[in-house]
DSSP file (Angstrom, degrees, kcal/mol; ACC not computed):
  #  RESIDUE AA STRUCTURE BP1 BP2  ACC     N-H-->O    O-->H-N    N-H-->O    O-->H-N    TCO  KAPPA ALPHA  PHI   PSI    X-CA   Y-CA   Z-CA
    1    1 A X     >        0   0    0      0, 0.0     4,-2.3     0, 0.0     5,-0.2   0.000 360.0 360.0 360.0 -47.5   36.2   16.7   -0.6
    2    2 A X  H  >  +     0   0    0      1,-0.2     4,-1.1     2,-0.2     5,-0.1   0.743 360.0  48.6 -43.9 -52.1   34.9   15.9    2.7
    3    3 A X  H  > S+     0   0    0      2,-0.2     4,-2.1     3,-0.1     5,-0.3   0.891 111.0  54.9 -45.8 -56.1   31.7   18.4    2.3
    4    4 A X  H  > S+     0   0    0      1,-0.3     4,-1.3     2,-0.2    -2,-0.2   0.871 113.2  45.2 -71.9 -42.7   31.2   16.4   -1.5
    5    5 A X  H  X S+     0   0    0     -4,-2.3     4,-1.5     2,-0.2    -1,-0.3   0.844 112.0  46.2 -81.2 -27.5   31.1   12.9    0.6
    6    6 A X  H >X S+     0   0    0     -4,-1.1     4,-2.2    -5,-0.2     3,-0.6   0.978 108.1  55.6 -56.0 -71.4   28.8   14.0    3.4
    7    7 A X  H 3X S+     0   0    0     -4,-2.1     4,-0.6     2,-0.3     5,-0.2   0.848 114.0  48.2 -54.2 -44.0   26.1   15.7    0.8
    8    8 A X  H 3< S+     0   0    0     -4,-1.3    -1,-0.2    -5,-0.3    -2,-0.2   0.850 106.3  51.7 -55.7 -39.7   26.2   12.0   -0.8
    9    9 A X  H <X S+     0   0    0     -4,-1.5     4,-2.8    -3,-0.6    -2,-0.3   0.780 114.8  44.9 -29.4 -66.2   25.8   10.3    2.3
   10   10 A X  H  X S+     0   0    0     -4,-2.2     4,-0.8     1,-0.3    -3,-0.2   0.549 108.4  50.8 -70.6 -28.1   22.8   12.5    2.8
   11   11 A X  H  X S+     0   0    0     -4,-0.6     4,-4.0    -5,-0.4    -1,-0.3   0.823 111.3  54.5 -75.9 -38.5   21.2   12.3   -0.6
   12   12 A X  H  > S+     0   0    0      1,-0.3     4,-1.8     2,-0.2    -2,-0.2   0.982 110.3  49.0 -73.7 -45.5   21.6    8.1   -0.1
   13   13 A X  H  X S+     0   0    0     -4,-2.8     4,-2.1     1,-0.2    -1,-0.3   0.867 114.0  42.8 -62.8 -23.5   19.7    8.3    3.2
   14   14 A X  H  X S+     0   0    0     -4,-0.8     4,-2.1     1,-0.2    -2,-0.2   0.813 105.0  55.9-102.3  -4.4   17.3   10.1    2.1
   15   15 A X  H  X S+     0   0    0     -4,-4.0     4,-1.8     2,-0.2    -1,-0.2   0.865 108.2  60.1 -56.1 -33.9   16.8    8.4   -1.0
   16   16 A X  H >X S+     0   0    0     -4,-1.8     3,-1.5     2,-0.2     4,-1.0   0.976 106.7  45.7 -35.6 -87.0   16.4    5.4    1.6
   17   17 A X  H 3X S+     0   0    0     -4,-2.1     4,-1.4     1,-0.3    -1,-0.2   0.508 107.2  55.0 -50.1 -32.5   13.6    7.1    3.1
   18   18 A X  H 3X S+     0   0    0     -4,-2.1     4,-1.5     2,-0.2    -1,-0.3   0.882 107.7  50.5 -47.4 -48.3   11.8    8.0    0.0
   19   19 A X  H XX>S+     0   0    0     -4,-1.8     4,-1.2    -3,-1.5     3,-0.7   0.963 116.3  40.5 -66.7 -86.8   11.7    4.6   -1.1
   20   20 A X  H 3X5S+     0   0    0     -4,-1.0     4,-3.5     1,-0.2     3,-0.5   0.486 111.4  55.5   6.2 -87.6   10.3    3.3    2.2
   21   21 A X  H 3X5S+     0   0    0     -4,-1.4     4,-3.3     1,-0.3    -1,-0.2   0.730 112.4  39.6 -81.7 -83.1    8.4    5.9    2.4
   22   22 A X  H <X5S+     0   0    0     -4,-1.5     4,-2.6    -3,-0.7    -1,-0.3   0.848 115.0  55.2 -27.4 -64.3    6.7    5.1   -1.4
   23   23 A X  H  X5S+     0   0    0     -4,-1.2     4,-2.6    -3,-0.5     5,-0.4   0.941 101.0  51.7 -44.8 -55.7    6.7    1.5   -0.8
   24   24 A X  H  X<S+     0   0    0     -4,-3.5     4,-1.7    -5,-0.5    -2,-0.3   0.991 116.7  50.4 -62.2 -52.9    4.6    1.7    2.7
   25   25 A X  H  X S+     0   0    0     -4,-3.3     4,-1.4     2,-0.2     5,-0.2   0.932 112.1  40.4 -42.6 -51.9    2.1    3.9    0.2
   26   26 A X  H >X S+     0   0    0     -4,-2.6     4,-2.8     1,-0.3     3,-1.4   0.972 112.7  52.1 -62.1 -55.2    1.8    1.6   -2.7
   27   27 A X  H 3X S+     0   0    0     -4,-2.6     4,-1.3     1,-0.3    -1,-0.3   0.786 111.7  47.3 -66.2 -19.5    1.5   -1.4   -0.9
   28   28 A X  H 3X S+     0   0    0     -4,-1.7     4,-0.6    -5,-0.4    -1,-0.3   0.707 113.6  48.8 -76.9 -14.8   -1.4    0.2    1.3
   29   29 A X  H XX S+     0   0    0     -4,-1.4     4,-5.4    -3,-1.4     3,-1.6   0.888 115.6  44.6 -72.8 -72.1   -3.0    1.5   -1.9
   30   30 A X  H 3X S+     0   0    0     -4,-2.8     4,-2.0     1,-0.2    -2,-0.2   0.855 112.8  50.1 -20.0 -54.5   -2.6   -2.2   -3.3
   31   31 A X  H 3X S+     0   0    0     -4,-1.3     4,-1.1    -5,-0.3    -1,-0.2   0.671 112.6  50.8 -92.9 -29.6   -3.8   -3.7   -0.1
   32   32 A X  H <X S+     0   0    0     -3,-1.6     4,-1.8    -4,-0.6    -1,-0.2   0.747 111.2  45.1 -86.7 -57.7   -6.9   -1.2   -0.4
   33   33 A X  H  X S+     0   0    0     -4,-5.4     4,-0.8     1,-0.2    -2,-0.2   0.901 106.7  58.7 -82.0 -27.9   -7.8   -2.0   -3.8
   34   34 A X  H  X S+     0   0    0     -4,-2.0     4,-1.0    -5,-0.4     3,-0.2   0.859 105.4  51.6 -70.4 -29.1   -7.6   -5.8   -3.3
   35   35 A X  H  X S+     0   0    0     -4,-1.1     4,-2.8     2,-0.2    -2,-0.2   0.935 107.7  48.4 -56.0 -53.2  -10.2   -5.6   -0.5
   36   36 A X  H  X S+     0   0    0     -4,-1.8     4,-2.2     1,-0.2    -1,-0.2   0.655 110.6  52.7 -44.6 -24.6  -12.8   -3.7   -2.5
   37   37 A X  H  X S+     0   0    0     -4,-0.8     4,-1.3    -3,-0.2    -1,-0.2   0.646 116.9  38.2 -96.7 -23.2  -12.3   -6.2   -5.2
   38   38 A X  H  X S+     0   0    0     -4,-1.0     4,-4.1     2,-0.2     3,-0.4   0.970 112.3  57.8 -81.5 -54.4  -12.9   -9.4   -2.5
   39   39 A X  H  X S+     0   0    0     -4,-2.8     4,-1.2     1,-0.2     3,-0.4   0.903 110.3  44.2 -29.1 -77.3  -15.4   -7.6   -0.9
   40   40 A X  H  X S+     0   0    0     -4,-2.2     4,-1.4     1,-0.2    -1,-0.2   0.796 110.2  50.0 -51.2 -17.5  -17.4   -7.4   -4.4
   41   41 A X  H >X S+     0   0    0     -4,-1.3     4,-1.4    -3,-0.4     3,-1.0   0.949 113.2  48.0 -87.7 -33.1  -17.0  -10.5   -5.4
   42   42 A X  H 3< S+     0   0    0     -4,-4.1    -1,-0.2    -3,-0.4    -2,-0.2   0.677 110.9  55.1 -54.4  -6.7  -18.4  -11.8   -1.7
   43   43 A X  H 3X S+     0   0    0     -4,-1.2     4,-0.7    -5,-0.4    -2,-0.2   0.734 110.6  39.6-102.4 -29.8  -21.0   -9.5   -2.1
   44   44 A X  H << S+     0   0    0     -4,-1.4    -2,-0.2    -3,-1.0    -3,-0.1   0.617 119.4  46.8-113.3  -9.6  -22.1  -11.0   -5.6
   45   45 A X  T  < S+     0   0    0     -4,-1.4    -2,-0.2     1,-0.2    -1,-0.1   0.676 102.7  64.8 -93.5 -15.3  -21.5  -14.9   -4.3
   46   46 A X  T  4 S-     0   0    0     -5,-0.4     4,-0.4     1,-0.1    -1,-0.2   0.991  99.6-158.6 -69.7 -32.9  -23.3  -14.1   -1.3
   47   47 A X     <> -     0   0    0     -4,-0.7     5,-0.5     1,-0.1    -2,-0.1  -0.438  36.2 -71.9  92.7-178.8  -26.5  -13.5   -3.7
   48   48 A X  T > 5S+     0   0    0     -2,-0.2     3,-1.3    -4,-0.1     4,-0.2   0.830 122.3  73.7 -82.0 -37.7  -29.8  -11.3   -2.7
   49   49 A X  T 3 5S+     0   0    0      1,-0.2    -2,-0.1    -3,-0.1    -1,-0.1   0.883  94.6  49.4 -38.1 -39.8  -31.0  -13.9   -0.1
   50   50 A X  T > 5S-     0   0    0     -4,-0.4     3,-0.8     1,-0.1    -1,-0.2  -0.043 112.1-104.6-126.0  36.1  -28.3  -13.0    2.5
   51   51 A X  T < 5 -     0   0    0     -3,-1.3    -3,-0.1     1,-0.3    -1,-0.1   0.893  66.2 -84.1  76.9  23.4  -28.5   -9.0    2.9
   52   52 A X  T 3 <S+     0   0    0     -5,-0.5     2,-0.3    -4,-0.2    -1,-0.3   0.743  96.5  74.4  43.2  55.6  -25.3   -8.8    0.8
   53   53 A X    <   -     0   0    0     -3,-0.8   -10,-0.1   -11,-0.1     2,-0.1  -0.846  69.6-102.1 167.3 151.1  -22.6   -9.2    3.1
   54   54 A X        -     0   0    0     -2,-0.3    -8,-0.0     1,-0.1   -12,-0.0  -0.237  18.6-139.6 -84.5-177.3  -20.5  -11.4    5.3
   55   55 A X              0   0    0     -2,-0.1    -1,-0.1     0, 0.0    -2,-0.0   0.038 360.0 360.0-116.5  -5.9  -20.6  -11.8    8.8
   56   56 A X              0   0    0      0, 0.0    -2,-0.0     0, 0.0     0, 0.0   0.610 360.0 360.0 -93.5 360.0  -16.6  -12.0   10.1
């Protein structure tokens, strides 16, 4: 019984850490794809005069 609760324990933490683990990917993927999509759209308000791109 003791063994059965340990090996549950152990499954839970590392289910923890998987999720973490998942989250800190997606949201850097997320965070990835929302910059490329602000980039273009600064890139298309900036126009052709100004060399396509911001300055910060």
């Amino acid at each position: 019984m003791d063994a059965m609760i340990s090996l549950l324990v152990m499954v839970f933490y590392l289910a923890i850490i998987a999720f973490i683990i998942w989250f800190a990917i997606t949201l850097i993927t997320t965070n990835k794809e929302r910059n490329r999509l602000l980039k273009e759209i600064s890139n298309k308000l900036d126009g052709p005069g100004h060399g396509g791109g911001s300055n910060f």
